[in-house]
N, C-alpha and C positions, 0 to 999 in steps of 0.2 A: 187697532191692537192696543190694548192696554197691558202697557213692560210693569219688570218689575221694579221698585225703585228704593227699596230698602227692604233692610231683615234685620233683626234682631237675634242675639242670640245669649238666653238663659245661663247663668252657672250660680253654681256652690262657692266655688273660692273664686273672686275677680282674680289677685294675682296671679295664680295659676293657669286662668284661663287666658289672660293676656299677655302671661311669658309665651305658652303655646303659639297663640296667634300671630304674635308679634314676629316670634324666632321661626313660625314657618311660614307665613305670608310679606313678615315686611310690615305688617297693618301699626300705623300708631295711634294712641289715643287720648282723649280731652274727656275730664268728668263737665258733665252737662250741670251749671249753676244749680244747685238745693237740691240737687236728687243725687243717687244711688244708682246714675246711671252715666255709661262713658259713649261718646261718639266713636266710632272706629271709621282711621280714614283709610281707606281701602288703597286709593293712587288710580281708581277705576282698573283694577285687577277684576278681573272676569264678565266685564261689561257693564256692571253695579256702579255705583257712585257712591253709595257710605251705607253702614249697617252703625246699630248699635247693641251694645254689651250691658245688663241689669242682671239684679239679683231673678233668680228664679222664682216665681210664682207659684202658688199650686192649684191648682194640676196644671203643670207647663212643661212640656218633657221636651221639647222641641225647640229647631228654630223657626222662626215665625219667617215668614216671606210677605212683604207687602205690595201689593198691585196699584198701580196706578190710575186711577178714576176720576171722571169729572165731577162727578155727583156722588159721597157718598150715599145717601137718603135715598136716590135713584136705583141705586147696586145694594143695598139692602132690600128694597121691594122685588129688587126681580131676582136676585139671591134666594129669597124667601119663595118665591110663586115656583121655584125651580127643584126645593126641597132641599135648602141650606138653611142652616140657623146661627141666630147672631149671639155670640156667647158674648160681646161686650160691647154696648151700642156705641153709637157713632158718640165719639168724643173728642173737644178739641186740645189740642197741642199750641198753647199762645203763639201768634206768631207767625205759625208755618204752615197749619193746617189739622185737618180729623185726620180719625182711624176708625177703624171699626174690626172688631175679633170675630169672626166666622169660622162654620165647619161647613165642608162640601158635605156632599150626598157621601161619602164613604168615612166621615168624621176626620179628616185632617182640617187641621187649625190652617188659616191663612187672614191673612187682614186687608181689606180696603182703604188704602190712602188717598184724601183729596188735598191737595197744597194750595193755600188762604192763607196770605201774609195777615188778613183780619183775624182768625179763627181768636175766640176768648174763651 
């Protein structure tokens, strides 16, 4: 089984979106060093371990769900062979690990995560 192990989730106003979150889950948050983007610490509320909060992308209407993988490179070949496509190739996250932007066969976005304390 491959859980899922983060999510992301897009807005227009940060403040707004993290009074929301905050004042109805409890979630608090850390801006992530040089980006425009926050950690949200969850307390493992709903079995999750952390998401995080950025500015919205476009076309990004959604929250993003990330799966956990041993191989991105691996899960993008049989992604592909199975009639997924990769909107944003495997990229890494210093530190911690890739990602990778995918649509299943019915076009919902989801992402592939592999964690590599090496990743550059």
């Amino acid at each position: 089984m491959h859980p899922i192990v983060w999510f992301d989730i897009p807005t227009d106003n940060m403040e707004r979106a993290q009074k929301f979150y905050g004042k109805l889950f409890g979630w608090k948050f850390d801006q992530m060093p040089g980006m425009e983007y926050w950690h949200m610490h969850l307390g493992g509320k709903a079995g999750l371990t952390d998401g995080g909060m950025g500015k919205r992308q476009n076309p990004q209407h959604g929250i993003t769900t990330y799966v956990g993988v041993p191989s991105v490179s691996r899960f993008i070949t049989k992604l592909k062979k199975l009639g997924g496509k990769v909107c944003m190739p495997k990229t890494a996250v210093p530190g911690h690990g890739y990602f990778a932007i995918c649509l299943d066969t019915e076009k919902n976005a989801f992402a592939l995560w592999e964690p590599n304390t090496k990743a550059k």
